[in-house]
LOKOLBA-112568 format. One line per field, with one value per atom (N, C-alpha, C, CB): x, y, z; atom name. Coordinates in Angstrom, 3 decimals. Glycine has a CB too. Layout:
east: c(X:...) .
north: c(Y:...) .
up: c(Z:...) .
gufi: c(CA:...) .
END
This chain:
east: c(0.846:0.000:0.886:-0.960:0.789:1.082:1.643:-0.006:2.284:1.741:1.229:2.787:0.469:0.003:0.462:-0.181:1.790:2.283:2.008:4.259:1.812:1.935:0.363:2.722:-0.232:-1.980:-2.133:-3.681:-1.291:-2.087:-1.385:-1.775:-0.055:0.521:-0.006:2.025:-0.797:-1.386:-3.116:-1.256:-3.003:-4.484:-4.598:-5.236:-3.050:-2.863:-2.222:-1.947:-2.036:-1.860:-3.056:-0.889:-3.809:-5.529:-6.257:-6.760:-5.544:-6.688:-6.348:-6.207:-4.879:-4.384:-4.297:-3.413:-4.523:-4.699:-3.810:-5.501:-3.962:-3.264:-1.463:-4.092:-1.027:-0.013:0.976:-0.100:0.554:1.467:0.961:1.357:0.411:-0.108:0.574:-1.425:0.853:1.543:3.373:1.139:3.591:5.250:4.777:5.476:4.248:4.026:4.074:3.234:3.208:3.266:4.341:2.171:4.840:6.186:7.229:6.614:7.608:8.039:7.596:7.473:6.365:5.935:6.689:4.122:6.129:6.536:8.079:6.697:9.067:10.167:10.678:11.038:9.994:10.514:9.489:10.230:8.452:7.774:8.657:7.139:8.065:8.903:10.299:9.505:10.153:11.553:11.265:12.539:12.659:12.828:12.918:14.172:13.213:13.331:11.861:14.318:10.850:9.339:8.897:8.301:9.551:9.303:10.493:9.194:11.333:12.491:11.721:14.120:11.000:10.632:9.543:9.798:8.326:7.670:8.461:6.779:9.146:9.943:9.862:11.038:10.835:10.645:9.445:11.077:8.665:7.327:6.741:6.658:6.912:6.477:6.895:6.573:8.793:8.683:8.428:9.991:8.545:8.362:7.138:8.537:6.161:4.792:4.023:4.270:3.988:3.664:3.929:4.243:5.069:5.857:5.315:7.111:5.307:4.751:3.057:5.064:2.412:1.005:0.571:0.221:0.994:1.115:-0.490:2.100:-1.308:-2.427:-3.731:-2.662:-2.900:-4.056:-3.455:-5.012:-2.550:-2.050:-2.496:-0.327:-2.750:-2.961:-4.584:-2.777:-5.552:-6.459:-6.573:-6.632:-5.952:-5.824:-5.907:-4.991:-5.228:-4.830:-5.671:-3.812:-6.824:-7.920:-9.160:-8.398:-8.917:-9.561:-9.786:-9.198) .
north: c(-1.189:0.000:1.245:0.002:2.292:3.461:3.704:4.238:4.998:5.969:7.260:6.263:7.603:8.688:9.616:9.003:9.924:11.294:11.070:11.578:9.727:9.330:9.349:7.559:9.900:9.311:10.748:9.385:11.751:12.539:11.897:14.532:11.700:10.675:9.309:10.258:8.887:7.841:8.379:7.013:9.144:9.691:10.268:10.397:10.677:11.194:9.864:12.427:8.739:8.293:7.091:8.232:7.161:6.630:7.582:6.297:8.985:10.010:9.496:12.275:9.557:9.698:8.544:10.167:7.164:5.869:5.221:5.771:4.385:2.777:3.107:1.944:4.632:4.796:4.869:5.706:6.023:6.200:5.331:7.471:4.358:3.106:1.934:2.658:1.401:0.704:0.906:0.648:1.847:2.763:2.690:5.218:2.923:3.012:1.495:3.711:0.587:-0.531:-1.631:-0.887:-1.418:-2.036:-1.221:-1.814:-0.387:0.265:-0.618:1.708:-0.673:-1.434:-2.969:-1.491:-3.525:-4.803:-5.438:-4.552:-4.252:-4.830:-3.908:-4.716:-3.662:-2.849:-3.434:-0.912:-4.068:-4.808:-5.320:-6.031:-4.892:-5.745:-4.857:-6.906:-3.999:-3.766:-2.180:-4.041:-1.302:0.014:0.987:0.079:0.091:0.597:0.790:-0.457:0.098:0.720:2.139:0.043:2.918:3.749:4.954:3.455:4.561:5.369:5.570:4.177:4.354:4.659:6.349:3.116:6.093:6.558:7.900:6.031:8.627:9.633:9.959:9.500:9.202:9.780:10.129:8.883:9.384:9.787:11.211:9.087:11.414:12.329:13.565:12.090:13.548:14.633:15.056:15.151:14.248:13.768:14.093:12.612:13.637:13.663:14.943:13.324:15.712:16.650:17.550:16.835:17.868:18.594:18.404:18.434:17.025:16.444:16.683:14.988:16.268:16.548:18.098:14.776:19.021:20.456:20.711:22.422:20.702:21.292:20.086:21.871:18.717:18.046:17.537:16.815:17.984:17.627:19.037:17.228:19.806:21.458:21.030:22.804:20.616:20.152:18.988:19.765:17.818:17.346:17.934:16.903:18.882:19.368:20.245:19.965:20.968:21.656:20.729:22.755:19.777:18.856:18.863:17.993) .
up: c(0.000:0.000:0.000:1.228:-0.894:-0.908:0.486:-1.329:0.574:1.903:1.764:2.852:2.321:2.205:1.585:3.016:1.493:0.988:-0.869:1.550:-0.810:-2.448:-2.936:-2.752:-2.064:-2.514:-3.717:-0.603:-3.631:-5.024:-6.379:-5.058:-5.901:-7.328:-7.735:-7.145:-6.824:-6.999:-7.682:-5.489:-7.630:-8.376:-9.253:-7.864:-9.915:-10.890:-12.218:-10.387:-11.513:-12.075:-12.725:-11.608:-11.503:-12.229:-13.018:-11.036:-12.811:-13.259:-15.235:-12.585:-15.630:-16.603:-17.592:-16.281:-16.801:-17.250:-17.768:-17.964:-18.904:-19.229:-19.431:-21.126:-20.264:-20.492:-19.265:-21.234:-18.483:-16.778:-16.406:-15.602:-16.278:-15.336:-15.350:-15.647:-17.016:-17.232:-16.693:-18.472:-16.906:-16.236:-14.468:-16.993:-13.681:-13.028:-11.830:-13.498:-12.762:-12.278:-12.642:-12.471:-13.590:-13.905:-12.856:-15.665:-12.431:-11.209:-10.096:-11.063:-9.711:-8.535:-8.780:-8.453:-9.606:-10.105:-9.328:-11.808:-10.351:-10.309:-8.821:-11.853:-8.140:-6.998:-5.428:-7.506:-6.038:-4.932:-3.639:-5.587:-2.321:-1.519:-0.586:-2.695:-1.272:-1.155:-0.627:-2.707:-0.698:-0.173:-1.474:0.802:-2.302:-3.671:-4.612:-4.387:-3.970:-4.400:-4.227:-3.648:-2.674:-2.324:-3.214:-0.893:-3.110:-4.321:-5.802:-4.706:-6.145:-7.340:-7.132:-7.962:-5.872:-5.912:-5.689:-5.328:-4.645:-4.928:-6.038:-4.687:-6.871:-8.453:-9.087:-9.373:-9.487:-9.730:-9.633:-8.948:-8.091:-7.477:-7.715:-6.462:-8.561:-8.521:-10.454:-7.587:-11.115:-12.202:-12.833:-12.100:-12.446:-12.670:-13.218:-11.491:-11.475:-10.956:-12.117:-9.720:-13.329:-13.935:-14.987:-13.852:-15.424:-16.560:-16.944:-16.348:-15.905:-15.906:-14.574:-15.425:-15.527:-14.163:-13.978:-14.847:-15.217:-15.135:-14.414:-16.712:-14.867:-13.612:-12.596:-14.027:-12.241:-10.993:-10.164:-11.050:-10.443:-10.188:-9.658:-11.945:-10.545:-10.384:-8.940:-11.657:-9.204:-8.059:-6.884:-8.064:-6.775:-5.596:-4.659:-5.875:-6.118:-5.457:-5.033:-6.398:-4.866:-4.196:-3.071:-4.301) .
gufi: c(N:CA:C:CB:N:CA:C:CB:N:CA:C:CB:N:CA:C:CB:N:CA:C:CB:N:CA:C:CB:N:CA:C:CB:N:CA:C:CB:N:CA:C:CB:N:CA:C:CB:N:CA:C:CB:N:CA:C:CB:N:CA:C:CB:N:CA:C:CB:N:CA:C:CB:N:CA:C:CB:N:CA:C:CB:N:CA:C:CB:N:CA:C:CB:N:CA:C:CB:N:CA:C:CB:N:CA:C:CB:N:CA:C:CB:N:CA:C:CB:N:CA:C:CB:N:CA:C:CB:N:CA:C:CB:N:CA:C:CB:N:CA:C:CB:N:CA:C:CB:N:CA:C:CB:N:CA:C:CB:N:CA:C:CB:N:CA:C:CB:N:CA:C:CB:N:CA:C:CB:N:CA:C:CB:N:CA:C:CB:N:CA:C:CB:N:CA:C:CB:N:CA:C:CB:N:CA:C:CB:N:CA:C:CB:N:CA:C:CB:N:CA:C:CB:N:CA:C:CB:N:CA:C:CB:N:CA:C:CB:N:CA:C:CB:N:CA:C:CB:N:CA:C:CB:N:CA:C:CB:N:CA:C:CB:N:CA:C:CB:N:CA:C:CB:N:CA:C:CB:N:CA:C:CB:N:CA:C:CB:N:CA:C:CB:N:CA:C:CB:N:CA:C:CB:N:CA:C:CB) .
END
């Protein structure tokens, strides 16, 4: 399970679907288990946010 700090990257990444999802979960995949799931998510996080500014912007006024 996520942690919390990851729940808007985690909603941005259902918001946006099969393309970041698929990247996303191949991350989980090969990082399951480990300390290195949460490294991935770091990245993501700061990644994302940049990439998708205007619905992550959205997200946020949630």
């Amino acid at each position: 399970m996520a942690k919390p700090k990851f729940q808007k990257i985690n909603e941005l990444i259902v918001m946006k679907g099969s393309g970041i999802n698929k990247i996303a979960s191949a991350l989980y995949i090969s990082a399951k288990g480990s300390k290195h799931f949460y490294e991935s998510m770091e990245l993501l996080s700061e990644v994302l946010p940049e990439a998708y500014k205007e619905e992550f912007e959205q997200l946020n006024k949630q």
